[in-house]
Short mmCIF file of the C-alpha atoms (twelve columns), coordinates in Angstrom:
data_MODEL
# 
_entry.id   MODEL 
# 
loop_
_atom_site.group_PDB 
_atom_site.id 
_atom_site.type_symbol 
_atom_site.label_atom_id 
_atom_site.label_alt_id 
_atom_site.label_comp_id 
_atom_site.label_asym_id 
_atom_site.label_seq_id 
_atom_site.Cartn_x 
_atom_site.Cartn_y 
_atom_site.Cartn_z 
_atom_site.pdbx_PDB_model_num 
ATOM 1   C CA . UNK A 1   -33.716 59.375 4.759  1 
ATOM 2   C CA . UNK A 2   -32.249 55.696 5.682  1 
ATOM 3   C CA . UNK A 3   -32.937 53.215 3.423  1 
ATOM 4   C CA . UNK A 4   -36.537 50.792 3.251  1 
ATOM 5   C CA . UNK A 5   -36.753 49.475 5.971  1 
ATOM 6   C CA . UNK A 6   -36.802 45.247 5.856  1 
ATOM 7   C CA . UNK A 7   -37.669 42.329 8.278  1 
ATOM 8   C CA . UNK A 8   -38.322 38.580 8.139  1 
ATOM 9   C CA . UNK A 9   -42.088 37.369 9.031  1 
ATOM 10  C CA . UNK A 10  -40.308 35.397 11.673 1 
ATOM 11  C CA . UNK A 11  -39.964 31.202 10.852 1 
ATOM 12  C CA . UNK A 12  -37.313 29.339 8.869  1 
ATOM 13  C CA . UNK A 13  -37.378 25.403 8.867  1 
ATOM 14  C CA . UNK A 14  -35.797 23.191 11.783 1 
ATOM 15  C CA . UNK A 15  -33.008 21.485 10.677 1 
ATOM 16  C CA . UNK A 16  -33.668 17.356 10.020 1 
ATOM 17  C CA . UNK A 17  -31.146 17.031 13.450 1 
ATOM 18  C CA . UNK A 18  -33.349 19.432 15.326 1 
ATOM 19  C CA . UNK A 19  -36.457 17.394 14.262 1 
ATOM 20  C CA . UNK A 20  -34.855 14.216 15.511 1 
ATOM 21  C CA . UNK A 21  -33.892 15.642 18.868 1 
ATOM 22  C CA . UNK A 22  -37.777 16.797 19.295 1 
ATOM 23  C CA . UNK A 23  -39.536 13.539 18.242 1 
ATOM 24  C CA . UNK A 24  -37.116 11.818 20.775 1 
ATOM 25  C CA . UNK A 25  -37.962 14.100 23.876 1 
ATOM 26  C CA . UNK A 26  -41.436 13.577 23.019 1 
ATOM 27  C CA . UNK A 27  -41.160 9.810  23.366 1 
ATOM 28  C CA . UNK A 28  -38.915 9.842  26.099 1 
ATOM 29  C CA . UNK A 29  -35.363 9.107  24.698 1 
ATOM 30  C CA . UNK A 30  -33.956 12.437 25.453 1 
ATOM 31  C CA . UNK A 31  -33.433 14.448 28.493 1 
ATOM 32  C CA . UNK A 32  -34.498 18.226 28.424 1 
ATOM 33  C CA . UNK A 33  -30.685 19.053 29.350 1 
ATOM 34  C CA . UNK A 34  -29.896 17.449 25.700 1 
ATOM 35  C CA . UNK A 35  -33.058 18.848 24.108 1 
ATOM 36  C CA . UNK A 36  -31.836 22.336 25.290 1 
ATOM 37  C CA . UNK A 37  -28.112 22.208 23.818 1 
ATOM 38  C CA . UNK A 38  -29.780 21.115 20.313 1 
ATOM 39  C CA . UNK A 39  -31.836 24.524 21.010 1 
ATOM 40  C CA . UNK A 40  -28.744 26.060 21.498 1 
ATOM 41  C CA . UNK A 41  -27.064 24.891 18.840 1 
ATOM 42  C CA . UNK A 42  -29.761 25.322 16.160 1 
ATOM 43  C CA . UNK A 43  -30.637 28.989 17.353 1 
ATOM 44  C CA . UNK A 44  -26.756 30.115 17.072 1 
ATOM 45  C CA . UNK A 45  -26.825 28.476 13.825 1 
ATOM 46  C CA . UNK A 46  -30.061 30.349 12.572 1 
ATOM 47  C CA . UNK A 47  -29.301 33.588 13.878 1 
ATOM 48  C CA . UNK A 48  -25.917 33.587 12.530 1 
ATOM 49  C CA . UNK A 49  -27.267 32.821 8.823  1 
ATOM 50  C CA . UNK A 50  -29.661 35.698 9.496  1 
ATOM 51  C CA . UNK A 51  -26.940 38.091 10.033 1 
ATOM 52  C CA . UNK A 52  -25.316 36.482 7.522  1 
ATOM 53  C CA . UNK A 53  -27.719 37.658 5.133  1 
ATOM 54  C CA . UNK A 54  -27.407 41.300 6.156  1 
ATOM 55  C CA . UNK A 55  -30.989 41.902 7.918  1 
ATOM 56  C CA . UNK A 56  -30.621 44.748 9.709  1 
ATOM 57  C CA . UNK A 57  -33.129 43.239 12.258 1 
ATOM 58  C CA . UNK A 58  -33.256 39.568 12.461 1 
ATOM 59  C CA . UNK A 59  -35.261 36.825 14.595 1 
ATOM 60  C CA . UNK A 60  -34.234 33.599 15.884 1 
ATOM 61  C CA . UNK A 61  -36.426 31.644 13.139 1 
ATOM 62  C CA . UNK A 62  -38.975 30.063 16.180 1 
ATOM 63  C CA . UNK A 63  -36.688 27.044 16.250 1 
ATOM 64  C CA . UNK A 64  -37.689 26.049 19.704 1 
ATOM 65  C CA . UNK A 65  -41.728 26.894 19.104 1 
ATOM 66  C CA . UNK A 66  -43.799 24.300 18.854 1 
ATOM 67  C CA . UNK A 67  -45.548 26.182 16.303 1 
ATOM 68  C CA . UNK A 68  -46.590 29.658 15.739 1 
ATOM 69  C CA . UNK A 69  -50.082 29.651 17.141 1 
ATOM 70  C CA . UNK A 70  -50.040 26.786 19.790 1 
ATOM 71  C CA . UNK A 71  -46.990 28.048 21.291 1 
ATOM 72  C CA . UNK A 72  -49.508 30.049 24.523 1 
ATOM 73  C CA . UNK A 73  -50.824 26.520 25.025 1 
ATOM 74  C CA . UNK A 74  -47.862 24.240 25.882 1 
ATOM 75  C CA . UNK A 75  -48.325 21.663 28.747 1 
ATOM 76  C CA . UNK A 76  -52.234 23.222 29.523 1 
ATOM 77  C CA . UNK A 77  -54.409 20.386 30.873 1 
ATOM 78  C CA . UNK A 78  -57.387 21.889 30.396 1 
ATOM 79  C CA . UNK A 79  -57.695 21.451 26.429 1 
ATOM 80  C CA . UNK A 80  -58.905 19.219 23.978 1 
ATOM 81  C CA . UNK A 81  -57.952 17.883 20.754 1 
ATOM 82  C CA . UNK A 82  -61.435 18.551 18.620 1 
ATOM 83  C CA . UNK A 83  -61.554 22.568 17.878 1 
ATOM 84  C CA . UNK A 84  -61.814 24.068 14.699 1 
ATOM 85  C CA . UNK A 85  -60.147 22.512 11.708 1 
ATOM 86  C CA . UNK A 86  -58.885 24.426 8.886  1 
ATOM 87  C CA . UNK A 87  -58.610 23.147 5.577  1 
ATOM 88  C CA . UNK A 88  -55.927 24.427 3.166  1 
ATOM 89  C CA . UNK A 89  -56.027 24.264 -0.645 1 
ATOM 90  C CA . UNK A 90  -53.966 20.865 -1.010 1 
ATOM 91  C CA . UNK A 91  -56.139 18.846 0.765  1 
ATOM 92  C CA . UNK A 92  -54.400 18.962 4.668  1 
ATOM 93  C CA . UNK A 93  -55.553 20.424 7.624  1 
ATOM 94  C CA . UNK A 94  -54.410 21.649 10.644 1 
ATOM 95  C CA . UNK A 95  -56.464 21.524 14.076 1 
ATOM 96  C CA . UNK A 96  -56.462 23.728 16.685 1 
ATOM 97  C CA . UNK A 97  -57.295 22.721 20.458 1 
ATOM 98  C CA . UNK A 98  -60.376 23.314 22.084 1 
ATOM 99  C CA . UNK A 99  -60.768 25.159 25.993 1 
ATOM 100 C CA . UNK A 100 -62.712 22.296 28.207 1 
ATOM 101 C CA . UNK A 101 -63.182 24.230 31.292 1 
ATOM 102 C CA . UNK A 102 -62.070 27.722 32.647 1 
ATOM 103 C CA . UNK A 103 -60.116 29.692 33.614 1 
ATOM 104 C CA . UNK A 104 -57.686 30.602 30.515 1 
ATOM 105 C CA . UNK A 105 -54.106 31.436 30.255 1 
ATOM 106 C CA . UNK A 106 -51.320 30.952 28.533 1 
ATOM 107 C CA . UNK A 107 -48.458 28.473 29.581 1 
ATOM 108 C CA . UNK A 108 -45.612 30.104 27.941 1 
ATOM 109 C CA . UNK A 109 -45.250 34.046 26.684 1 
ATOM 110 C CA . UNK A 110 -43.081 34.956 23.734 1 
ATOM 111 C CA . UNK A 111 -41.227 36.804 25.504 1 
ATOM 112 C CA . UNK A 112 -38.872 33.669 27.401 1 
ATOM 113 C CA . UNK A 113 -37.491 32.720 23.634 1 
ATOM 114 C CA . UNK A 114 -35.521 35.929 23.538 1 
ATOM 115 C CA . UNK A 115 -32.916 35.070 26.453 1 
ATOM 116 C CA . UNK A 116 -32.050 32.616 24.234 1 
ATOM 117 C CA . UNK A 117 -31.696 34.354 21.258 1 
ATOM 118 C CA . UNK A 118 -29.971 37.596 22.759 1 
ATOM 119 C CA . UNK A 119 -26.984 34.874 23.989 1 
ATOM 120 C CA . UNK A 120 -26.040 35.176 20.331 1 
ATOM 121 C CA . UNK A 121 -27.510 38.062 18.617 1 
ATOM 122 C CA . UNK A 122 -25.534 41.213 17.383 1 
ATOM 123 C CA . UNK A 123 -28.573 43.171 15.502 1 
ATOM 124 C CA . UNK A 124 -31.987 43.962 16.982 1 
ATOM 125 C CA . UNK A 125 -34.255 41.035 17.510 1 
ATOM 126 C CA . UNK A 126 -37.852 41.013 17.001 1 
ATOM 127 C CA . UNK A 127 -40.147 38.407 18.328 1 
ATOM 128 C CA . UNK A 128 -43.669 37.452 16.744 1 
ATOM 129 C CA . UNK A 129 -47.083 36.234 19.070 1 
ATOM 130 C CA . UNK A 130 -49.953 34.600 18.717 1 
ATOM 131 C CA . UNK A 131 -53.212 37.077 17.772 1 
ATOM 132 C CA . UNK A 132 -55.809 37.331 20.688 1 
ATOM 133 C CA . UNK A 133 -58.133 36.757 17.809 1 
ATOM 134 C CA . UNK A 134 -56.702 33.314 17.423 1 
ATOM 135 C CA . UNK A 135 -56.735 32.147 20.753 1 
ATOM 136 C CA . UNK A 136 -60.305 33.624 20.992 1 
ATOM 137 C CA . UNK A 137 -61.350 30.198 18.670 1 
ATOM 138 C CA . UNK A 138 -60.241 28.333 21.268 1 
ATOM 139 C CA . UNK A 139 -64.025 29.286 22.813 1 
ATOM 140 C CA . UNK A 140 -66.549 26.254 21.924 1 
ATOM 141 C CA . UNK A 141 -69.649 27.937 20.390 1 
ATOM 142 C CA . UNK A 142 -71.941 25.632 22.933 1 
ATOM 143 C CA . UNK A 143 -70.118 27.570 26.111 1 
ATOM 144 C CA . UNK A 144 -68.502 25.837 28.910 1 
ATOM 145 C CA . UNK A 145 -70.324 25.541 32.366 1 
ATOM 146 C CA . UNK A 146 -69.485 28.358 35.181 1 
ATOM 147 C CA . UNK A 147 -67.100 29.934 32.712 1 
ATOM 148 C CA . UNK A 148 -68.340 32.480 29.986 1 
ATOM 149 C CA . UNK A 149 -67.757 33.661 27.333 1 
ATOM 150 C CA . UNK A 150 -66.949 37.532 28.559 1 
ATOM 151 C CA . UNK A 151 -64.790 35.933 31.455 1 
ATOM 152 C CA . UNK A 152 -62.424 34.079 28.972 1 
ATOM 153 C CA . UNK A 153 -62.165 36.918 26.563 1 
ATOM 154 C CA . UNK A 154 -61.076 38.912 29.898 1 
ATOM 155 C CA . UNK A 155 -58.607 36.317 30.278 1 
ATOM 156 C CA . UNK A 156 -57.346 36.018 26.591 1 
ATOM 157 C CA . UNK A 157 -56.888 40.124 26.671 1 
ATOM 158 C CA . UNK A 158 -55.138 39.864 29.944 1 
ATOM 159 C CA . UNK A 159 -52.760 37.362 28.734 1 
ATOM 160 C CA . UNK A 160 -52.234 38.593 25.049 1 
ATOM 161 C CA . UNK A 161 -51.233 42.194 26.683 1 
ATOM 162 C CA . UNK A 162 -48.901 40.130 29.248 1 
ATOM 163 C CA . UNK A 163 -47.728 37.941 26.241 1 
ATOM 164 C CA . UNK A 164 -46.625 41.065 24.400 1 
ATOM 165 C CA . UNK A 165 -45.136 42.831 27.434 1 
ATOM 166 C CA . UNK A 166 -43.287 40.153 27.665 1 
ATOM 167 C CA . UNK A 167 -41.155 40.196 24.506 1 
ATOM 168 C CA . UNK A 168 -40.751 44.413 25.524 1 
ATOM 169 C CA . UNK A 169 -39.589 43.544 28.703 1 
ATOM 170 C CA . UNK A 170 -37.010 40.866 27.348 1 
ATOM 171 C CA . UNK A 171 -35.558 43.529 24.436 1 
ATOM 172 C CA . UNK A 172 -37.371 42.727 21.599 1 
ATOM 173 C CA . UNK A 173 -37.046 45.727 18.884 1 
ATOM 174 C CA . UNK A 174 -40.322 44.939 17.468 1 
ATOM 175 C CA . UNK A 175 -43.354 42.894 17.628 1 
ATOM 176 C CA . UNK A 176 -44.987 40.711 15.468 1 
ATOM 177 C CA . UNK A 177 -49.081 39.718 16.105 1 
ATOM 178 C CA . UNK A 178 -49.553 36.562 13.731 1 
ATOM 179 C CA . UNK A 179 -53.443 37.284 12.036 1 
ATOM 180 C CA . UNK A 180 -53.363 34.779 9.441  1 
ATOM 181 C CA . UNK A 181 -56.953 34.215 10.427 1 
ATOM 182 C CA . UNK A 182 -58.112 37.195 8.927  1 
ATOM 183 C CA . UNK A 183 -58.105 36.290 5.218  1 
ATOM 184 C CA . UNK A 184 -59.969 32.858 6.506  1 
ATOM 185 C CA . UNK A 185 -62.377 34.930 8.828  1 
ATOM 186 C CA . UNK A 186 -63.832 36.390 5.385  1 
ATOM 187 C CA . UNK A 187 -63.735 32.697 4.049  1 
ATOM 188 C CA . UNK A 188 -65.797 31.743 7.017  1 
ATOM 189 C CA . UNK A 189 -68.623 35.034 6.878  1 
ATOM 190 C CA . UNK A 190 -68.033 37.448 3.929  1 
ATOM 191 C CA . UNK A 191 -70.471 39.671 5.701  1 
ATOM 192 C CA . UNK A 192 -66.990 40.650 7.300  1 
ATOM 193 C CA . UNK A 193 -69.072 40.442 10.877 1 
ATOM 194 C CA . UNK A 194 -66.091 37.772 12.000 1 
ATOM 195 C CA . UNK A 195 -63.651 40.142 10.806 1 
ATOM 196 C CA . UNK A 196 -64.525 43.379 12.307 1 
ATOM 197 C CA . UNK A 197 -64.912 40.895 15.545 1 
ATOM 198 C CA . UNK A 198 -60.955 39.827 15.617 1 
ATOM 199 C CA . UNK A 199 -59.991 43.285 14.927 1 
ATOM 200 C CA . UNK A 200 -62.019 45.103 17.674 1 
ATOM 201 C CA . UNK A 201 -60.517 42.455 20.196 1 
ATOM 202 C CA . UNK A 202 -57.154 43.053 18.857 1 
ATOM 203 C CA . UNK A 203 -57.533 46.473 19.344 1 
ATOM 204 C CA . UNK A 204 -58.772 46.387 22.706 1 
ATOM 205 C CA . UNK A 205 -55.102 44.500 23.601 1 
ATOM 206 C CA . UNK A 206 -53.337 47.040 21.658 1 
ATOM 207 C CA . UNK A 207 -55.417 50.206 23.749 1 
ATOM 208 C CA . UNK A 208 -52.884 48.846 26.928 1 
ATOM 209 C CA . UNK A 209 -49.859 50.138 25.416 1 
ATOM 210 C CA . UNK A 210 -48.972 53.482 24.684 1 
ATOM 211 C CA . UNK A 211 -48.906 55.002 21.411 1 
ATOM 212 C CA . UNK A 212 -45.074 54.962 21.277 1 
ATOM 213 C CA . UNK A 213 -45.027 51.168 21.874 1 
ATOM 214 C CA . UNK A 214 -48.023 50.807 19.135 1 
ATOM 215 C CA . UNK A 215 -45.304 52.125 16.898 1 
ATOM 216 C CA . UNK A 216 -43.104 48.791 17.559 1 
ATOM 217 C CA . UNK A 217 -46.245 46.622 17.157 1 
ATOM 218 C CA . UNK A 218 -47.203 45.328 13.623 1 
ATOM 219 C CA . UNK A 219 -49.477 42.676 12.549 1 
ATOM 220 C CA . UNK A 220 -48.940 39.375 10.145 1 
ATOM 221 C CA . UNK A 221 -51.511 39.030 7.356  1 
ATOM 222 C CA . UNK A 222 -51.186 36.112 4.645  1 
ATOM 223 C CA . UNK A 223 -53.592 33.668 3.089  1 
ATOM 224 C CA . UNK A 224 -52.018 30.875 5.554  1 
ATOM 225 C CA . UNK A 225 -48.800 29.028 4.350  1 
ATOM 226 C CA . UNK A 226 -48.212 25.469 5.363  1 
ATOM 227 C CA . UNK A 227 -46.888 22.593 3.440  1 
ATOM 228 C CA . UNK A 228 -46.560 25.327 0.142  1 
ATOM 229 C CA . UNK A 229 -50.526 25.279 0.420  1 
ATOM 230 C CA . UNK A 230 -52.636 28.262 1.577  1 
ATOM 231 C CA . UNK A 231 -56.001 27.994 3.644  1 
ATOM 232 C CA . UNK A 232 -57.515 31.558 2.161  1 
ATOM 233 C CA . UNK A 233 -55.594 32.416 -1.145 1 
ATOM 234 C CA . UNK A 234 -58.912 33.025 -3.094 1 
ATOM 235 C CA . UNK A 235 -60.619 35.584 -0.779 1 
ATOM 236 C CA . UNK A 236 -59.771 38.702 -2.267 1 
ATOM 237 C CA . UNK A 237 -57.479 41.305 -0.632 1 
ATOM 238 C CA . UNK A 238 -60.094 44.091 -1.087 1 
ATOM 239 C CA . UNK A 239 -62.385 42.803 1.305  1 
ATOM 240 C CA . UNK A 240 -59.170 42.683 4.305  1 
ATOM 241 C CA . UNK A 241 -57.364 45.825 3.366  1 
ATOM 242 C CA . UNK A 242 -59.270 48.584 4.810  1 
ATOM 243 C CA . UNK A 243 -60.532 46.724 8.157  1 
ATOM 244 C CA . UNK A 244 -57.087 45.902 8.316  1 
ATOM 245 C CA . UNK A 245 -55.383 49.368 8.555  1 
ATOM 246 C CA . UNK A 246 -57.831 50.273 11.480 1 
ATOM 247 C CA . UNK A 247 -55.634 48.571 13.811 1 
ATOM 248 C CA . UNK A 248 -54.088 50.469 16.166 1 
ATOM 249 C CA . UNK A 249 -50.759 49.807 15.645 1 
ATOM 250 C CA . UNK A 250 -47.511 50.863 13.719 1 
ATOM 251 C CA . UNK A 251 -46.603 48.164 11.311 1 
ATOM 252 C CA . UNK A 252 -48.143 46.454 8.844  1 
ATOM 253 C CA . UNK A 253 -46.574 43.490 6.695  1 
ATOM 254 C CA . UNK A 254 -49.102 41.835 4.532  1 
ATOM 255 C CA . UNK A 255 -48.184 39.377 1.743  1 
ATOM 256 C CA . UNK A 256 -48.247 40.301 -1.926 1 
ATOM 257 C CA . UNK A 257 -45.570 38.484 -3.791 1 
ATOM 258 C CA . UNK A 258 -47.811 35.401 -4.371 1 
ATOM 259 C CA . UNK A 259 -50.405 38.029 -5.226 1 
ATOM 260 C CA . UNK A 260 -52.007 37.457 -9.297 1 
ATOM 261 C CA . UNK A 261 -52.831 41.003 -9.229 1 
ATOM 262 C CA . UNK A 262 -50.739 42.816 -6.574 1 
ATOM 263 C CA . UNK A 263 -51.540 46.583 -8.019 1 
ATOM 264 C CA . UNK A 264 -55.040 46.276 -6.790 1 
ATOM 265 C CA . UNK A 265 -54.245 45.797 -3.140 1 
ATOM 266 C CA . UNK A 266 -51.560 47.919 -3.265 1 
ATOM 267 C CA . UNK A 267 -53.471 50.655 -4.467 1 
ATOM 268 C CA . UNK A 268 -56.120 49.847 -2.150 1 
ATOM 269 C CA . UNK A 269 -53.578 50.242 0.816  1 
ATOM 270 C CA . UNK A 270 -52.430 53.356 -1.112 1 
ATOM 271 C CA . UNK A 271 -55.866 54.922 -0.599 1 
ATOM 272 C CA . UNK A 272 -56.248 53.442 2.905  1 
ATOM 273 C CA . UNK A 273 -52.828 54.244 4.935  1 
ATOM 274 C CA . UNK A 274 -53.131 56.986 7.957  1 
ATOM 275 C CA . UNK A 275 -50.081 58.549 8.735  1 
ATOM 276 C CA . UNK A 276 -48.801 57.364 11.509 1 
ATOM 277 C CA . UNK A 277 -48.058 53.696 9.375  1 
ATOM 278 C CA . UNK A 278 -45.517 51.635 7.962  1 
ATOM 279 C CA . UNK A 279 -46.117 48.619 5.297  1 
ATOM 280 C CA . UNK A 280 -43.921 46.379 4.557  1 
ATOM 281 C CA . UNK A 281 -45.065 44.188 1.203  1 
ATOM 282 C CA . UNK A 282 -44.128 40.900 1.092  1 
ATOM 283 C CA . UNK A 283 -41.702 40.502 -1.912 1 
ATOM 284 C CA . UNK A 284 -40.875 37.251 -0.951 1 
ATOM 285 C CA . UNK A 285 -43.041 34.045 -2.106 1 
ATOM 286 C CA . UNK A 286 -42.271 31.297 0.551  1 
ATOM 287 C CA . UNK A 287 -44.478 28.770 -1.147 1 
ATOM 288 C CA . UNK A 288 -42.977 28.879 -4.490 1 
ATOM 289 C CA . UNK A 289 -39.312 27.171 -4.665 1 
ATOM 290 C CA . UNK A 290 -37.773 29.275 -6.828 1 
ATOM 291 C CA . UNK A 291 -35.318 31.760 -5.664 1 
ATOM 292 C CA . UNK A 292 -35.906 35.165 -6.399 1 
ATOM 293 C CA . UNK A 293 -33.032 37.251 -7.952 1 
ATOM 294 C CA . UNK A 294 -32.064 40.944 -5.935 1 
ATOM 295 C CA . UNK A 295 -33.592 42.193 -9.194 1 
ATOM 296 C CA . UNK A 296 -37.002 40.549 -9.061 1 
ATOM 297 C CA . UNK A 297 -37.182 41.678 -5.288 1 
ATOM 298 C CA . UNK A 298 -36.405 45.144 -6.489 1 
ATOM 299 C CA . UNK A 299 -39.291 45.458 -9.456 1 
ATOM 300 C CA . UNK A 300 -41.446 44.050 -6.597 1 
ATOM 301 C CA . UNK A 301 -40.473 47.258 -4.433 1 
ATOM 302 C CA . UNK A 302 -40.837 49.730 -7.612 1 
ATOM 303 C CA . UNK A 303 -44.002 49.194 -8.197 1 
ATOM 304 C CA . UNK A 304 -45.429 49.408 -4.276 1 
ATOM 305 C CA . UNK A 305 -43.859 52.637 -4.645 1 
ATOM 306 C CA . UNK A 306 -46.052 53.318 -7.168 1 
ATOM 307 C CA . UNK A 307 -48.924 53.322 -4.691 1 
ATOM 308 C CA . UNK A 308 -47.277 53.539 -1.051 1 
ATOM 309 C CA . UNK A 309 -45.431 56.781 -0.082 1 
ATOM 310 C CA . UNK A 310 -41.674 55.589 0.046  1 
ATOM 311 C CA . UNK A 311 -41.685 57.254 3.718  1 
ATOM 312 C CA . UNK A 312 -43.942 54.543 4.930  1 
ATOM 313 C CA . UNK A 313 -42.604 51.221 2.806  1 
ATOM 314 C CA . UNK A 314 -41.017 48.349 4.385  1 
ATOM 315 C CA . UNK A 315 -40.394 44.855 2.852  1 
ATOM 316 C CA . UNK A 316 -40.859 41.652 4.219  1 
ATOM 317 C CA . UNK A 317 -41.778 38.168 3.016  1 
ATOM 318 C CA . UNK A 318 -45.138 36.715 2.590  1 
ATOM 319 C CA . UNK A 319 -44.691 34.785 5.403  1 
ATOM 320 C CA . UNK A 320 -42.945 32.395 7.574  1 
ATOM 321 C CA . UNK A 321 -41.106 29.789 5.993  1 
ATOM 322 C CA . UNK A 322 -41.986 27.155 8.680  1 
ATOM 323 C CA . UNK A 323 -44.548 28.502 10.984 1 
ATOM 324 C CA . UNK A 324 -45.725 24.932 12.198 1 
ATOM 325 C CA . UNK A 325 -42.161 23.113 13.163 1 
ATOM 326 C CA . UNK A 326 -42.888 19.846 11.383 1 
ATOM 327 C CA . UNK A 327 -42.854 22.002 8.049  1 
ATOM 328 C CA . UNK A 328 -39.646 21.105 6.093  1 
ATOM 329 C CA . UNK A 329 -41.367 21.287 2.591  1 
ATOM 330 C CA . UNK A 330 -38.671 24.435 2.367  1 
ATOM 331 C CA . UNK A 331 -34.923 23.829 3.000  1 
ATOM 332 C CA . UNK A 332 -32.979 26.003 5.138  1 
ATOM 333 C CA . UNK A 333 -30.552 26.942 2.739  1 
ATOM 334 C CA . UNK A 334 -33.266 27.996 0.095  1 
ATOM 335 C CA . UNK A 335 -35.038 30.331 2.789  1 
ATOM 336 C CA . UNK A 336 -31.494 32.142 3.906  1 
ATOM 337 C CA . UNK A 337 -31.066 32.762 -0.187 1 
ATOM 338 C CA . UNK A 338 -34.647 34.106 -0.781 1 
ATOM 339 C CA . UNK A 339 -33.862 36.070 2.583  1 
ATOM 340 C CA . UNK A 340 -30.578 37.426 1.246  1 
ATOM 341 C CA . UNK A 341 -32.228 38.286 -2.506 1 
ATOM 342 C CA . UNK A 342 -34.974 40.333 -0.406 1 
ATOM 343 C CA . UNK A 343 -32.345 42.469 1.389  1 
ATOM 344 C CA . UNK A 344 -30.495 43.512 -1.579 1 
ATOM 345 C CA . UNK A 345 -33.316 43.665 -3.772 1 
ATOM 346 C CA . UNK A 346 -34.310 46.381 -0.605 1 
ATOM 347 C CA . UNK A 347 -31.234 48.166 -0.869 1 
ATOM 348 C CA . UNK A 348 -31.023 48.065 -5.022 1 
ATOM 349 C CA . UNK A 349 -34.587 49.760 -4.862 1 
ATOM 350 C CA . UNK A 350 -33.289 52.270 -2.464 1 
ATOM 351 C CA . UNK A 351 -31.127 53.685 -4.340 1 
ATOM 352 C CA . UNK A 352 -33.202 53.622 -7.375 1 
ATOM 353 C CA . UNK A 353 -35.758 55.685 -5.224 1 
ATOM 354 C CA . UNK A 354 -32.886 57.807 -4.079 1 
ATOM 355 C CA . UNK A 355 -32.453 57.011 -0.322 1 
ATOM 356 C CA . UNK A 356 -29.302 56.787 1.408  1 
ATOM 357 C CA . UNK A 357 -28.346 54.795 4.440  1 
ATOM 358 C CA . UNK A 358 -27.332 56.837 7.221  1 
# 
């Protein structure tokens, strides 16, 4: 048996020079051939402290996305400012647009970072997108005028499928659907109506691809992490955890190391896991600033063990380190050491549990 598998959620911060070279694009004072070679540089840079940090798979830290969730939407004219705020616990808030008129699509798939990235990989990438669920907020509960709401959710599928084919088509290893909405969706109805909502339209993406490709498709859960503040850290994991698993896909990594109680979900996931799927804890907290030692990550595993069969237990971290790129709360150089403390806390528990790497 190879040894637990491991993977970043996907973001580490932008460097202060790489937030410079954005803010002066954006006013005008630098030329998109410039703006590209900081890309460059910062990408090469990223990956190479990835690999550094011995991730078997790695990701190019979404240094050239404008953020995680609004990537889709870059350059669209047909949006407005004023959609759906979400609070998080310190008091901020982030905004998401709002469609004015029809028809939908997305401006940019996933997919076009990895060109980029491959220039300079070695190890598999993966590549994470935007949940159909959270582009399907976009929607303004009053309607829009000769453009429904069944003919936009026709056009979110279309595009999500297209926005995952995408990162397939440019050699991405695996797949990453961001659902950090689902915690909040419980926030929002507890009846878990919203809920079951998101995941039947996720699922309805996921039935284009065969089951094979399912199996290199996970989805993101987390209570939000922005600013070292969460949006949905006090809804409790027992009310996600079994709607969760009854998506259709592979891979599963869900937060837990910034859990109070982490045996309860993980027994709940325990008694909920089908066969055909692989979870991969977060052992990682990316909104506390302290550095966890190989040996912390590796008590982390031990007890997920306890509960998940070691056949179908990954590790990951809680969540991106940076998912919105004005997010610098976290230095680089702390997120490549919490990284490298996850991967051989993965390989200490390993051996503990008796695998060997192939």
């Amino acid at each position: 048996m190879n040894l637990i598998p491991t993977e970043a959620v996907g973001s580490v911060p932008r460097s202060r020079e790489l937030q410079e070279a954005i803010v002066a694009f954006s006013q005008g004072h630098l030329s998109s051939e410039k703006l590209n070679q900081h890309f460059d540089r910062a990408v090469k840079e990223t990956i190479r402290s990835m690999e550094a940090t011995g991730s078997p798979i790695i990701t190019d830290g979404e240094q050239t996305k404008t953020s995680f969730v609004t990537y889709p939407l870059d350059g669209l004219d047909n949006l407005a400012g004023d959609g759906i705020s979400i609070p998080f616990e310190d008091g901020h808030t982030r905004q998401l647009p709002r469609l004015t008129n029809g028809p939908f699509r997305y401006s940019t798939y996933a997919g076009s970072y990895l060109p980029r990235a491959k220039k300079f990989a070695k190890r598999p990438l993966k590549q994470a997108v935007i949940s159909a669920s959270a582009m399907s907020l976009l929607y303004p509960q009053d309607g829009l005028p000769n453009y429904s709401q069944e003919q936009f959710l026709n056009d979110l599928i279309r595009h999500s499928v297209a926005d995952i084919r995408s990162c397939f088509d440019n050699g991405a290893y695996h797949v990453q659907v961001d659902f950090t909405e689902a915690r909040l969706s419980i926030k929002l109805d507890p009846s878990k109506g919203l809920l079951q909502q998101f995941i039947n339209l996720n699922n309805k993406v996921l039935s284009h691809f065969s089951e094979q490709e399912r199996q290199r498709i996970g989805f993101h859960t987390c209570p939000g992490g922005d600013h070292n503040s969460t949006h949905s850290g006090d809804v409790d994991y027992a009310n996600l955890i079994p709607l969760f698993l009854t998506l259709n896909c592979g891979n599963f990594y869900m937060q837990m190391a910034s859990e109070t109680n982490p045996v309860k979900p993980l027994r709940i996931i325990g008694e909920n896991i089908r066969p055909n799927q692989k979870v991969y804890v977060g052992v990682i907290d990316v909104i506390n600033e302290e550095i966890e030692t190989p040996e912390m990550v590796c008590d982390r595993i031990m007890t997920a063990a306890e509960y998940i069969p070691v056949h179908q237990l990954g590790t990951t971290d809680d969540c991106g380190f940076s998912p919105f790129s004005d997010d610098i709360v976290t230095s680089r150089d702390t997120a490549f050491a919490k990284i490298t403390a996850r991967v051989e806390g993965t390989k200490m528990a390993s051996e503990k549990l008796g695998l060997n790497e192939k």
